[in-house]
C-alpha atoms as a printed R data frame, in Angstrom:
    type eleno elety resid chain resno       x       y       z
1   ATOM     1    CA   UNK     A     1 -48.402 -20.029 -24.861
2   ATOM     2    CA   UNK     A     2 -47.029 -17.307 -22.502
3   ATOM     3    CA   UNK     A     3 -45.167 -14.439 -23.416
4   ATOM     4    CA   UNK     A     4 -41.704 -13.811 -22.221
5   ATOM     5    CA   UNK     A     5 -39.828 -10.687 -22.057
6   ATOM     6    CA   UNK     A     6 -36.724 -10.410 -24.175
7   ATOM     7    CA   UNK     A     7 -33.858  -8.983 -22.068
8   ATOM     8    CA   UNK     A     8 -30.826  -8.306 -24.827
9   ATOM     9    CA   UNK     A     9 -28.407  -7.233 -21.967
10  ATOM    10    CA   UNK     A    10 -28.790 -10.362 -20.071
11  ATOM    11    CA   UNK     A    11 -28.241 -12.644 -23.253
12  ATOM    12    CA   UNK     A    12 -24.881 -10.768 -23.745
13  ATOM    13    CA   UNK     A    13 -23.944 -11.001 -20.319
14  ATOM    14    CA   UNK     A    14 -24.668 -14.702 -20.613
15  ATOM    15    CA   UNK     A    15 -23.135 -15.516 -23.895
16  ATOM    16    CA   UNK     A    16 -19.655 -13.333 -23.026
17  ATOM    17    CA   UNK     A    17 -19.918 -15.064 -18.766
18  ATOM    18    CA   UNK     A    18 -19.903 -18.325 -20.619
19  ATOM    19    CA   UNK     A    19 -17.475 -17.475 -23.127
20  ATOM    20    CA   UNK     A    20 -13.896 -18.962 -23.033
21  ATOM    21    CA   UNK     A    21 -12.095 -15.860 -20.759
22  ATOM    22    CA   UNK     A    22  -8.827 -15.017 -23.428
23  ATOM    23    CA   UNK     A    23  -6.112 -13.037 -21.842
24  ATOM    24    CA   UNK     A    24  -4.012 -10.534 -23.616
25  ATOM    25    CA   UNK     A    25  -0.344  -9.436 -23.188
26  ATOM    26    CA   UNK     A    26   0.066  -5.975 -21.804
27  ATOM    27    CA   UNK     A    27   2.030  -3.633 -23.524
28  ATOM    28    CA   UNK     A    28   5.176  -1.884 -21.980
29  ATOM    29    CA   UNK     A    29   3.068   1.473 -21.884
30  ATOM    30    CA   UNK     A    30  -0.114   0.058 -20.294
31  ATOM    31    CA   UNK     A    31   2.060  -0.871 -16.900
32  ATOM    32    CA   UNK     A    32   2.734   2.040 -14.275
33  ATOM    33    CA   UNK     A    33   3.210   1.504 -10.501
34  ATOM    34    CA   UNK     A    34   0.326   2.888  -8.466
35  ATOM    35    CA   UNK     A    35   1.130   6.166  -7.048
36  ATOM    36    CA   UNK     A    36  -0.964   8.305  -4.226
37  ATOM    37    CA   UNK     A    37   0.318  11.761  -3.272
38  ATOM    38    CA   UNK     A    38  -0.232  13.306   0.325
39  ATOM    39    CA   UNK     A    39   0.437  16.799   1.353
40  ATOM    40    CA   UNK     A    40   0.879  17.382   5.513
41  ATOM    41    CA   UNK     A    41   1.610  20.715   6.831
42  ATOM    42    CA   UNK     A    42   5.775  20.041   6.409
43  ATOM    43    CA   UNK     A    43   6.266  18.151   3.318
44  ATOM    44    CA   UNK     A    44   4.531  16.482   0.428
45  ATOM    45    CA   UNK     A    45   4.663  12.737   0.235
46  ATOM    46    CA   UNK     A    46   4.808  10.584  -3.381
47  ATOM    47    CA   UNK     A    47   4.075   6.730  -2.552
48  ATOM    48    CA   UNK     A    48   4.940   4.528  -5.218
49  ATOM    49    CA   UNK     A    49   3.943   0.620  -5.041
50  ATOM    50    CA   UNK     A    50   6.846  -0.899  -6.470
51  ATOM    51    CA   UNK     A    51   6.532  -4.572  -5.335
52  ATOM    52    CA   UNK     A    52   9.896  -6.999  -5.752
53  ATOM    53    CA   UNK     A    53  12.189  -3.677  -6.621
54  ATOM    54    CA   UNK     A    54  15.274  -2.632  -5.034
55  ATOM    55    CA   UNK     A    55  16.573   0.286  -4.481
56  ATOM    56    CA   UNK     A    56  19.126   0.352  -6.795
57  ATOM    57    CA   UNK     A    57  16.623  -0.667  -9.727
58  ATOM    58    CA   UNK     A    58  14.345   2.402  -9.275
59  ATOM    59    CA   UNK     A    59  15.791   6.078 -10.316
60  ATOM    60    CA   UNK     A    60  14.265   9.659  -8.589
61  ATOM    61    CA   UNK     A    61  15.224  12.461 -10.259
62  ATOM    62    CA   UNK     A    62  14.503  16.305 -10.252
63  ATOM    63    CA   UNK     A    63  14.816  18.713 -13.032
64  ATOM    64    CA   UNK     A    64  12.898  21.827 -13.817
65  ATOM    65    CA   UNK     A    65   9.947  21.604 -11.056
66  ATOM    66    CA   UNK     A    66   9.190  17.732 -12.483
67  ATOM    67    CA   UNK     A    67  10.350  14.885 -10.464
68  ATOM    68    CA   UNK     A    68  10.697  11.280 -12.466
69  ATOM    69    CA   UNK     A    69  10.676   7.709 -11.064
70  ATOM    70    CA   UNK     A    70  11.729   5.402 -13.330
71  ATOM    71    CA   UNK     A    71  12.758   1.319 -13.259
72  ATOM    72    CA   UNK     A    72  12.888  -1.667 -14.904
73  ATOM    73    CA   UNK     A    73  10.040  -4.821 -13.439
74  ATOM    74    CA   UNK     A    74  12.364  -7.704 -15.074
75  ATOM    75    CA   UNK     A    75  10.797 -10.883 -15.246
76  ATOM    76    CA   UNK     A    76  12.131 -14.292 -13.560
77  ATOM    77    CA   UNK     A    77  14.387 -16.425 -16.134
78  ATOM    78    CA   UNK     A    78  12.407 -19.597 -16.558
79  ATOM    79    CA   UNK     A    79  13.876 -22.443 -15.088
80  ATOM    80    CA   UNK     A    80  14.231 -26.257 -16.382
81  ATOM    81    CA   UNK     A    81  11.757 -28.317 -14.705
82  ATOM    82    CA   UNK     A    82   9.589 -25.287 -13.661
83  ATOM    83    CA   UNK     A    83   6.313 -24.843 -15.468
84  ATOM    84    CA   UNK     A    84   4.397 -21.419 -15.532
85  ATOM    85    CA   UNK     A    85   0.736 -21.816 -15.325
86  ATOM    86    CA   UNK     A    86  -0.005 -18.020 -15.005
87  ATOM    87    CA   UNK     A    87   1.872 -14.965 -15.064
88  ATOM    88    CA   UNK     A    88  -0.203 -11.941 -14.248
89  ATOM    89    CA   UNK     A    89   2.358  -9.878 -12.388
90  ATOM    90    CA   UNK     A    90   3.727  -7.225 -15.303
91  ATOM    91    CA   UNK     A    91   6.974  -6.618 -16.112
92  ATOM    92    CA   UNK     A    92   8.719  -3.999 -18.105
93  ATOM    93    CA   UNK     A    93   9.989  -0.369 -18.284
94  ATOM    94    CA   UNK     A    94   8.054   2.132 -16.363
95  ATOM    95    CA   UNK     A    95   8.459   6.483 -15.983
96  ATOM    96    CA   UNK     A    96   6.377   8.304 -14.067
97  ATOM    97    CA   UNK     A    97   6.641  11.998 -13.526
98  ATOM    98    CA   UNK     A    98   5.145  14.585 -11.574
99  ATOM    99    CA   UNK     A    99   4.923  18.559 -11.535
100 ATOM   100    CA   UNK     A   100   5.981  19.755  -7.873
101 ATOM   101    CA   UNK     A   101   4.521  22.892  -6.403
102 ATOM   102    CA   UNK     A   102   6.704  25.721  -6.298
103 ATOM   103    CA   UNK     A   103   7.221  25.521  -2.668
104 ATOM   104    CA   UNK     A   104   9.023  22.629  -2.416
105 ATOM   105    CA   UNK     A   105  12.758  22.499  -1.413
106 ATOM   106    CA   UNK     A   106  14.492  20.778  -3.820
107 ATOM   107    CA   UNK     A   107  17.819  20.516  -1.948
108 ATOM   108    CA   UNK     A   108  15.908  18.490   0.722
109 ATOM   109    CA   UNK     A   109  14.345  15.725  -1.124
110 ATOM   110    CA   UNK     A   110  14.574  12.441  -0.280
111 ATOM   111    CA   UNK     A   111  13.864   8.960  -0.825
112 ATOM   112    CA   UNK     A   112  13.231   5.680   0.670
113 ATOM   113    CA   UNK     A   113  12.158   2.078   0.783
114 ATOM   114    CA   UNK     A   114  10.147  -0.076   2.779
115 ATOM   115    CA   UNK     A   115   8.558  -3.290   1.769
116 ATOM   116    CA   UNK     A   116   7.857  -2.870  -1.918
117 ATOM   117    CA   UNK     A   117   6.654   0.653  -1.432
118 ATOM   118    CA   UNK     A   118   9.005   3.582  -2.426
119 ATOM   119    CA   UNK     A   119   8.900   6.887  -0.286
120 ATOM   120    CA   UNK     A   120   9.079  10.660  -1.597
121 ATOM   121    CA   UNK     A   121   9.473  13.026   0.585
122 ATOM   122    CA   UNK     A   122   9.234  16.415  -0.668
123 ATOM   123    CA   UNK     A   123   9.615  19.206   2.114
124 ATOM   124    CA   UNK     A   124   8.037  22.355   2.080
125 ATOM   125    CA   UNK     A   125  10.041  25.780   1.914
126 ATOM   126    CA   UNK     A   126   7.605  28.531   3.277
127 ATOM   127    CA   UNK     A   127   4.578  27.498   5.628
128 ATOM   128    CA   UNK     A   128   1.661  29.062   3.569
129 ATOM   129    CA   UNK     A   129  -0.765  30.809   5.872
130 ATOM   130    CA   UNK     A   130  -4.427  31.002   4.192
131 ATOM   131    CA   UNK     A   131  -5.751  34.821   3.746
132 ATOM   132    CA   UNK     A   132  -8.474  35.574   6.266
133 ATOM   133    CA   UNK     A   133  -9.540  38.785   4.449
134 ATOM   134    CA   UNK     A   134 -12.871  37.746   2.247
135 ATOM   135    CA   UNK     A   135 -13.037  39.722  -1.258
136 ATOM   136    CA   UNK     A   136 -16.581  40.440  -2.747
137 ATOM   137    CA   UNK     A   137 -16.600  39.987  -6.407
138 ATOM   138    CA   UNK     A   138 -19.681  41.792  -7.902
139 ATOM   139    CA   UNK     A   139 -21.359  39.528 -10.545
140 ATOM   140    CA   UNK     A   140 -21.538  41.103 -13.915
């Protein structure tokens, strides 16, 4: 008889990869569109992936240095004689807002839209020159 190393970890993995795979519902707060945020030397940018939205269905606002997207994802009617076999696309409310650097010129923002992704441009006010001059600080 030989002795065979017991390997817990790879008698989960093969019990739960062999497992029937049950999907869950997402909540309305789980779902958020995917957001990246690029500064250049004029303007920041906020790009929002907002797939299958309009223009009209997706609100940019500004208030107190915090600028909001928010929308509605509605989800297709079904229709008779159409069967669903898988829906993972989300639907649902969504709000995303964002804290905008002081130097931003709020009467100048804009938006647009371009295949599914939304567009946030956010010019700057005062070109910000970094300080040459090096300060010492004397460790206590």
């Amino acid at each position: 008889m030989s002795l065979v190393r017991w390997e817990p970890w790879k008698e989960l993995e093969r019990f739960f990869g062999n497992a029937p795979r049950f999907t869950r519902e997402m909540t309305l707060a789980e779902w958020m569109p995917t957001v990246d945020i690029e500064e250049n030397v004029e303007e920041y940018v906020v790009k929002a992936e907002l797939p299958g939205l309009k223009k009209e269905e997706v609100k940019v606002t500004y208030k107190d240095g915090i600028l909001a997207l928010q929308g509605e994802h509605k989800q297709e009617k079904e229709e008779k004689g159409k069967k669903y076999h898988r829906i993972e696309r989300t639907y649902g409310t969504f709000y995303r807002s964002f804290v905008i650097p002081e130097e931003v010129d709020e009467k100048k923002i804009v938006a647009d839209q371009k295949d599914g992704m939304f567009f946030i441009h956010l010019p700057k006010t005062v070109e910000r020159k970094p300080e040459e001059k090096t300060i010492e600080i004397k460790v206590r």
